[in-house]
N, C-alpha and C positions, 0 to 999 in steps of 0.2 A: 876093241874093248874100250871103246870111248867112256869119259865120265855121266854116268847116266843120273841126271838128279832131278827133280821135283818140278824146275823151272829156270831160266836162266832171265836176270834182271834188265832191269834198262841199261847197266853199262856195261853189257856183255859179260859178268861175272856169271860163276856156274855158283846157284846157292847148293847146298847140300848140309845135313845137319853133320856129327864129331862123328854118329854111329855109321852112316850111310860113307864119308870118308874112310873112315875103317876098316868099313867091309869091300870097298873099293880097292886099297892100296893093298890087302889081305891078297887079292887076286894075283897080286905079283910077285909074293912070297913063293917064289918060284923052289926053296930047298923047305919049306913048310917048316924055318926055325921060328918065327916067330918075330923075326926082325927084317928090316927092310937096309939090304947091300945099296950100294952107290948104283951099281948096275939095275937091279932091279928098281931103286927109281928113275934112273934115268926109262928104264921099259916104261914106264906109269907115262912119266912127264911125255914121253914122244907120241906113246898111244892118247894123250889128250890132247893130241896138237902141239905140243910145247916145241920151240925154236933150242939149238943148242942143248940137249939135252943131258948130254954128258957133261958138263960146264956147269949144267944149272944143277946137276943131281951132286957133283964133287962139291959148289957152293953151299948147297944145304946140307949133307952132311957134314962138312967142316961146321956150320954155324949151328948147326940143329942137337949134335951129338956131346951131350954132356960130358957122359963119360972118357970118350975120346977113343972108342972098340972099333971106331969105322964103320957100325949100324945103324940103325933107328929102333930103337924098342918101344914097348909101351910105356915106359917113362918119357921118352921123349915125343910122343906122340903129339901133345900141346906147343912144343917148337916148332914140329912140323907143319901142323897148323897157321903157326903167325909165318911161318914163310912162305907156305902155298897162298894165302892171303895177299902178302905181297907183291910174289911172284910168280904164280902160274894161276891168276886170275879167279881163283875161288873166291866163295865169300862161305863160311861153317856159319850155320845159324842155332843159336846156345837156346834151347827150348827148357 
């Protein structure tokens, strides 16, 4: 269940718009709450290739999780974004 988007750019980045990431990381919501576990992103990050998975999904939710619950919800959805940007080579294209 690789990231499947639109096209991928000159510098290897994967574009994708906010709704297509959504409905992507939704696929991993493995217990269908609604929020994204450490575990279930590290599933995301490893099924798109990502190195260190577990490392990179404990990093981002430490950095990403406002409230500090240990998940991803749809408030912090926009965090999750400027870190997959970063770090796991996306680029979200704001239409």
């Amino acid at each position: 269940m690789a990231i499947k988007t639109r096209s991928c750019s000159i510098d290897g980045k994967r574009d994708m718009t906010i709704d297509e990431f959504k409905r992507w990381l939704s696929k991993f919501d493995e217990d269908k709450d609604g929020r994204i576990s450490r575990d279930e992103l590290a599933d995301a990050i490893r099924v798109s290739g990502g190195w260190f998975a577990r490392r990179k999904s404990k990093q981002a939710i430490r950095s990403v999780d406002d409230n500090g619950n240990g998940f991803i919800d749809d408030n912090e959805i926009k965090n999750l974004v400027d870190f997959a940007e970063k770090h796991l080579n996306v680029r979200i294209l704001f239409f």
